[in-house]
C-alpha positions as CSV (number, residue, x, y, z in Angstrom):
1,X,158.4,-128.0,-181.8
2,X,156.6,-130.7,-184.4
3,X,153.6,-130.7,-182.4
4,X,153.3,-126.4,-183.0
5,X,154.4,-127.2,-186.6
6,X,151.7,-129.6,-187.2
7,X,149.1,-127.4,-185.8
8,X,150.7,-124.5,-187.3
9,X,150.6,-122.5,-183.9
10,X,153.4,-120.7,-182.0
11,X,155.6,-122.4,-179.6
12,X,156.2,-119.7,-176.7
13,X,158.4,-120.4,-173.6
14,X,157.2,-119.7,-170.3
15,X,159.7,-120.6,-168.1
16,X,163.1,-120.3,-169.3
17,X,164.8,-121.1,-165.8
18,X,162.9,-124.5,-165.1
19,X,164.6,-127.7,-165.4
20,X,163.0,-128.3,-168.5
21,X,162.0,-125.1,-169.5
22,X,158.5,-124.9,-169.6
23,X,156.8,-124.2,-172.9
24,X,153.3,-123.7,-174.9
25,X,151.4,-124.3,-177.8
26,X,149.5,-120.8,-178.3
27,X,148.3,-118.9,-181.5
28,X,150.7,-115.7,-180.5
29,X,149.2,-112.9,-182.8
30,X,145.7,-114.0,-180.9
31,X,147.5,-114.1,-177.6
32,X,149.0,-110.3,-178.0
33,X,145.7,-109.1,-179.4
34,X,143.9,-110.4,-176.1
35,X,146.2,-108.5,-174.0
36,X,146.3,-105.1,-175.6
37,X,142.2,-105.8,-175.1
38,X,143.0,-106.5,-171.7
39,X,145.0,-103.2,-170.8
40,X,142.5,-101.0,-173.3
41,X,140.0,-102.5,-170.4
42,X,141.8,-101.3,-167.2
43,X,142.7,-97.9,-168.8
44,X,139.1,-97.2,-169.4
45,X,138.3,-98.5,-165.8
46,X,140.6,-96.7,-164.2
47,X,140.0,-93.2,-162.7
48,X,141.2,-89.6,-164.2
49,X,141.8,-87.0,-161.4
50,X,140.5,-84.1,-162.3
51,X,141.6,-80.9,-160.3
52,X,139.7,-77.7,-160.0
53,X,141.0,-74.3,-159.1
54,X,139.5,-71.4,-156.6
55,X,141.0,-68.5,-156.7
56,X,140.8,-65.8,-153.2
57,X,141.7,-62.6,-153.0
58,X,143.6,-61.5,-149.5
59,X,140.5,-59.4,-148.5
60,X,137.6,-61.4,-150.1
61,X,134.4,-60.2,-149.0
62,X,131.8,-62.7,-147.0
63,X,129.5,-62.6,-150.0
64,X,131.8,-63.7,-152.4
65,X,134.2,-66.2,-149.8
66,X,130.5,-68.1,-149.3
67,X,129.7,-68.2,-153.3
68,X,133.0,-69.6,-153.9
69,X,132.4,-72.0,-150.9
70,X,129.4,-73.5,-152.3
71,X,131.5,-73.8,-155.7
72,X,134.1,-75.9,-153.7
73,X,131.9,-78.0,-152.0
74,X,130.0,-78.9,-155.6
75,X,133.4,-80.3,-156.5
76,X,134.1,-82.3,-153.7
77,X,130.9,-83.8,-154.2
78,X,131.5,-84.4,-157.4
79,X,135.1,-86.4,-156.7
80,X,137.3,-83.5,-158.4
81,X,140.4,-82.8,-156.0
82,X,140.4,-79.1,-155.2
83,X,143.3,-76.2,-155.2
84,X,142.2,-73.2,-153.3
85,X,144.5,-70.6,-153.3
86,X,145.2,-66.7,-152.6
87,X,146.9,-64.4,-155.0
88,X,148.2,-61.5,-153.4
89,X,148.2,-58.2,-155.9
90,X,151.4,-55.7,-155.5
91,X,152.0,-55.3,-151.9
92,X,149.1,-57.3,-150.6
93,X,151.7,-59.7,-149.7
94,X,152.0,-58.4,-146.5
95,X,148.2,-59.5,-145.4
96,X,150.0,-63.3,-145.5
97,X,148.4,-64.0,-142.3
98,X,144.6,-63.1,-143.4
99,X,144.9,-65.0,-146.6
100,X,146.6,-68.1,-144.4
101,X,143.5,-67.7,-142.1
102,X,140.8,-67.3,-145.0
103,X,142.0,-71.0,-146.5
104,X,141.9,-72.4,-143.1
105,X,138.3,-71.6,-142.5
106,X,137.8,-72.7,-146.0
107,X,139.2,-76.0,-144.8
108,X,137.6,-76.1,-141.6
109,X,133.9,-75.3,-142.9
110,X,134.6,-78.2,-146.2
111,X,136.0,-80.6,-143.5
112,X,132.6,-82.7,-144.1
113,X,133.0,-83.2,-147.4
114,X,137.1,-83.3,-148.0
115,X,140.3,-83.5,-146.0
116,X,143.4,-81.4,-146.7
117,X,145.9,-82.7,-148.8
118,X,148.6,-79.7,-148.3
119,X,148.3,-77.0,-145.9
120,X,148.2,-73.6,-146.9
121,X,151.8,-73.0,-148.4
122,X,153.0,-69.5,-149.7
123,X,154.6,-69.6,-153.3
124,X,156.1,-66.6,-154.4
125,X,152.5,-64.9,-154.8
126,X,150.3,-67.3,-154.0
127,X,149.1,-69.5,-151.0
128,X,148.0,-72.8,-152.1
129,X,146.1,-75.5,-150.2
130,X,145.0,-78.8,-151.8
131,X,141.7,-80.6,-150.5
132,X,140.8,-83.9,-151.5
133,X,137.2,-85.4,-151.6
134,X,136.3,-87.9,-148.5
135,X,135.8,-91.2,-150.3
136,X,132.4,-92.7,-150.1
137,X,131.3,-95.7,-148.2
């Protein structure tokens, strides 16, 4: 405790449990203001996921299912995760099976550029079905 007084630094303790407790001599203020650096460092490096959205339609037409393919397959490319989904109108619920059938090929034709997360699962209106992107080597 002299020793930090006569340097006029911070005595911190490091080990409270050993037999003597293990202390140092450390300029504290300096020491908190090189951690909060540290943290600001890994926030920055670490990665956001970023999720897009494609919405289907129970009967979507070939034209427009292969325009919102190429879309999909732009994102996975990109890294961005991927929610494809079908929103049934009124009673176009009762075409479940064609939507469940037009996310599956979706997923079968992206399956070189993403895996599925979550099979196609129906949600009050919609069918959803997460695809992830394949991670680069």
């Amino acid at each position: 405790m002299e020793k930090s007084e006569e340097l006029g630094l911070d005595l911190v303790e490091i080990s409270p449990n050993a037999d003597p407790p293990v202390c140092k001599i450390i300029d504290y203020k300096k020491f908190l203001y090189e951690q909060k650096k540290r943290e600001k460092t890994m926030k920055a490096k670490a990665s956001k996921v970023v999720v897009k959205e494609i919405r289907f339609g129970p009967q979507t037409d070939d034209h427009d299912y292969e325009f919102k393919k190429k879309h999909a397959e732009k994102f996975l490319k990109e890294g961005a995760k991927l929610k494809a989904y079908v929103f049934f109108k009124g009673r176009s619920i009762v075409y479940k099976d064609q939507g469940e059938i037009l996310l599956l090929k979706l997923a079968s034709e992206l399956e070189e550029w993403g895996k599925v997360e979550q099979m196609p699962r129906l949600e009050g209106k919609r069918m959803t079905m997460f695809l992830a992107p394949k991670t680069k080597k």
